[in-house]
PASEBA-1860 file (N, C-alpha, C; in nm, 3 decimals):
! residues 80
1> XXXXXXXX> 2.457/1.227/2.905/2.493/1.367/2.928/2.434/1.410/3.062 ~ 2.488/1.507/3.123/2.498/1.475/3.299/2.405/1.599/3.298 ~ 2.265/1.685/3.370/2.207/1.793/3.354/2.302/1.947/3.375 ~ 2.385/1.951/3.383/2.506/2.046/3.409/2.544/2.054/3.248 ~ 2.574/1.987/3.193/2.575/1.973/3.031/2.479/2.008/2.972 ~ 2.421/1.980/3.010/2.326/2.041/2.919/2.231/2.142/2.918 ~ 2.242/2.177/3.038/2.180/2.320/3.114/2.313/2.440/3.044 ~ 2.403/2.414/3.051/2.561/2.490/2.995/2.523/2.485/2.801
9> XXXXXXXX> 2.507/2.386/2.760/2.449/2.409/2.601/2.337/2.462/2.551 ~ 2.195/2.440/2.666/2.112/2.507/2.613/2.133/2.682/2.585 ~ 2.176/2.673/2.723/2.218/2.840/2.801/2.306/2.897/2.654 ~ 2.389/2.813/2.609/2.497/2.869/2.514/2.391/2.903/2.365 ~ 2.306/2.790/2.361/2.225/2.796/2.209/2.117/2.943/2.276 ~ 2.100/2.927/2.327/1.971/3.046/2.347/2.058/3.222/2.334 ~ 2.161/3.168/2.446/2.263/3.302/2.411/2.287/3.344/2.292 ~ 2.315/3.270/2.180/2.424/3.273/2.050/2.305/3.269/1.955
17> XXXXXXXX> 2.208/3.203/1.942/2.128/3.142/1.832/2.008/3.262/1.857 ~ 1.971/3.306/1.974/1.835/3.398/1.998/1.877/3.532/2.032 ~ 2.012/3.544/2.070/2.054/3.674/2.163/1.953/3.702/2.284 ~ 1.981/3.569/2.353/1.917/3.592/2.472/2.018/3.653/2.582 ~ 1.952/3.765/2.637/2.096/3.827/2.741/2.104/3.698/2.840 ~ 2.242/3.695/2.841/2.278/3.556/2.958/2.178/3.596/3.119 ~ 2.193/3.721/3.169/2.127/3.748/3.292/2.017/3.739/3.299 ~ 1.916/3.729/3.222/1.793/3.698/3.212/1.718/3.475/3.247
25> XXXXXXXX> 1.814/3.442/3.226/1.831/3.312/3.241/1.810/3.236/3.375 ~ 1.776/3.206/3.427/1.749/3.117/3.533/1.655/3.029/3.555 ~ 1.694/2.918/3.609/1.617/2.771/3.608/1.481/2.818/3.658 ~ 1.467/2.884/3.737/1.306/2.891/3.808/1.239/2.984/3.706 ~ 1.276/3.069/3.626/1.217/3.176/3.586/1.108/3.108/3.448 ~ 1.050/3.250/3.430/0.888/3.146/3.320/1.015/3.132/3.168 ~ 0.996/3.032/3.095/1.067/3.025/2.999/1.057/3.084/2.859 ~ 0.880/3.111/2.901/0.792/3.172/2.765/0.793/3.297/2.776
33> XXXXXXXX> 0.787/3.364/2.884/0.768/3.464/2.941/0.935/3.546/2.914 ~ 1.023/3.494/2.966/1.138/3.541/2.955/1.219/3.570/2.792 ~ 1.188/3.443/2.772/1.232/3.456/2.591/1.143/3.527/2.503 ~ 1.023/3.546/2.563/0.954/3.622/2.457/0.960/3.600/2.354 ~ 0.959/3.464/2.279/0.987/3.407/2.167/0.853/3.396/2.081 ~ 0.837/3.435/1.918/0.754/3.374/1.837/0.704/3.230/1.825 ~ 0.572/3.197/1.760/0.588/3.054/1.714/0.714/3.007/1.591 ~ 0.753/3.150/1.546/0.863/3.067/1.397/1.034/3.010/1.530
41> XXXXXXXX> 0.977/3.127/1.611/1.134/3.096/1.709/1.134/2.944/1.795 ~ 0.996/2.957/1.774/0.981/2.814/1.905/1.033/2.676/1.757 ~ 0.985/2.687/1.612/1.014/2.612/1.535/1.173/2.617/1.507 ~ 1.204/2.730/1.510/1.381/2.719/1.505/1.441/2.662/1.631 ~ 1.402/2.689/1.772/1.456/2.665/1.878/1.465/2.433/1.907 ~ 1.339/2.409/1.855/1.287/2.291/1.825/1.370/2.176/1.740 ~ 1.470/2.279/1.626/1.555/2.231/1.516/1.678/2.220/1.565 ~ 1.745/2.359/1.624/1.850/2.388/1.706/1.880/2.226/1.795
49> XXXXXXXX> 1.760/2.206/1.903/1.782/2.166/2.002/1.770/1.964/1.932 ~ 1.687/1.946/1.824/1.731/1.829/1.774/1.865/1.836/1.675 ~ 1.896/1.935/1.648/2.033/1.881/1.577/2.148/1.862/1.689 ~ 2.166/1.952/1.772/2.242/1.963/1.920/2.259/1.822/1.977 ~ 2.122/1.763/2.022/2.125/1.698/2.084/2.096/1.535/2.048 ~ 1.962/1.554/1.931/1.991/1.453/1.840/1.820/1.395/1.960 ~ 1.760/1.467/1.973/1.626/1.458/2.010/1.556/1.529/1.979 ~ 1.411/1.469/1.969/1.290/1.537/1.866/1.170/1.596/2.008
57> XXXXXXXX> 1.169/1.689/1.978/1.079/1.795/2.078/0.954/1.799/1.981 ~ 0.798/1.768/2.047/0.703/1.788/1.984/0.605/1.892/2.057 ~ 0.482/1.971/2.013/0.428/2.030/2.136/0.373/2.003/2.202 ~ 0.348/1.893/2.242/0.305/1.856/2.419/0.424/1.869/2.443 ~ 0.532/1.829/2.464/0.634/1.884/2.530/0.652/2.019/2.559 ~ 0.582/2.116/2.545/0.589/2.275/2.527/0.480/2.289/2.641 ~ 0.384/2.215/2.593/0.243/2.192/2.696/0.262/2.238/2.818 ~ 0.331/2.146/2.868/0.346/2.196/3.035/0.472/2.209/3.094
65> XXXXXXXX> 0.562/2.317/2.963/0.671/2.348/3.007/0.672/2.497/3.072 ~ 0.741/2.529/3.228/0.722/2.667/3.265/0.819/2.719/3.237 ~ 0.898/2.646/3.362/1.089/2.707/3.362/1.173/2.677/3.245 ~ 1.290/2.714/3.285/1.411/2.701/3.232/1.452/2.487/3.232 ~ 1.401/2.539/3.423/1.448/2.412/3.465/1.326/2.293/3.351 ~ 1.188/2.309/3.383/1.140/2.215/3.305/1.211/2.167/3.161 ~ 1.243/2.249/3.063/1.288/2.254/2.917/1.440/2.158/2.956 ~ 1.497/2.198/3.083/1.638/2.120/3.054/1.597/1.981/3.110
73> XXXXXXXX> 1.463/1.917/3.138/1.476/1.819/3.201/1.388/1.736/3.138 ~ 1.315/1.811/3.021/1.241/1.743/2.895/1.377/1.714/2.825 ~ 1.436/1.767/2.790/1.568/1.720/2.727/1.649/1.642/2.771 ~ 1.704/1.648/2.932/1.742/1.501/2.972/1.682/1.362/2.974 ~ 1.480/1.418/3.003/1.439/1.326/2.983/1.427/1.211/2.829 ~ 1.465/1.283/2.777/1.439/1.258/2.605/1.555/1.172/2.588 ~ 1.694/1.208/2.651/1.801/1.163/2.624/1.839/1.016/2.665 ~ 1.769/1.006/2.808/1.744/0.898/2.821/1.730/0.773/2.817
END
């Protein structure tokens, strides 16, 4: 899966699954910061993104995630 793919699915799951406003979104921006997400959201977001993709996200992976861009490239990396 090519990072354009999957930058386009995350974008779609966060939109649809969190009601994240689409304009708020961008690769450089803080990811924690922007989503303002719970720990139960980070456990749903975690489920979402292994059934989607069919990869297992643990928290060191969260560890030293900032951006948008980091999260889509733990996931390419995973895919791998």
């Amino acid at each position: 899966m090519k990072i354009d793919e999957i930058v386009e699915k995350v974008n779609e799951i966060l939109i649809e699954e969190f009601e994240v406003d689409p304009e708020v979104i961008s690769s450089e921006k803080n990811l924690k910061e922007t989503l303002d997400l719970d720990s139960l959201d980070y456990v749903d977001l975690v489920v979402i993104i292994e059934s989607n993709f069919g990869v297992k996200l643990v928290e060191a992976d969260f560890a030293g995630m900032v951006t948008f861009n980091d999260f889509y490239n733990i996931i390419e990396n995973k895919l791998d």
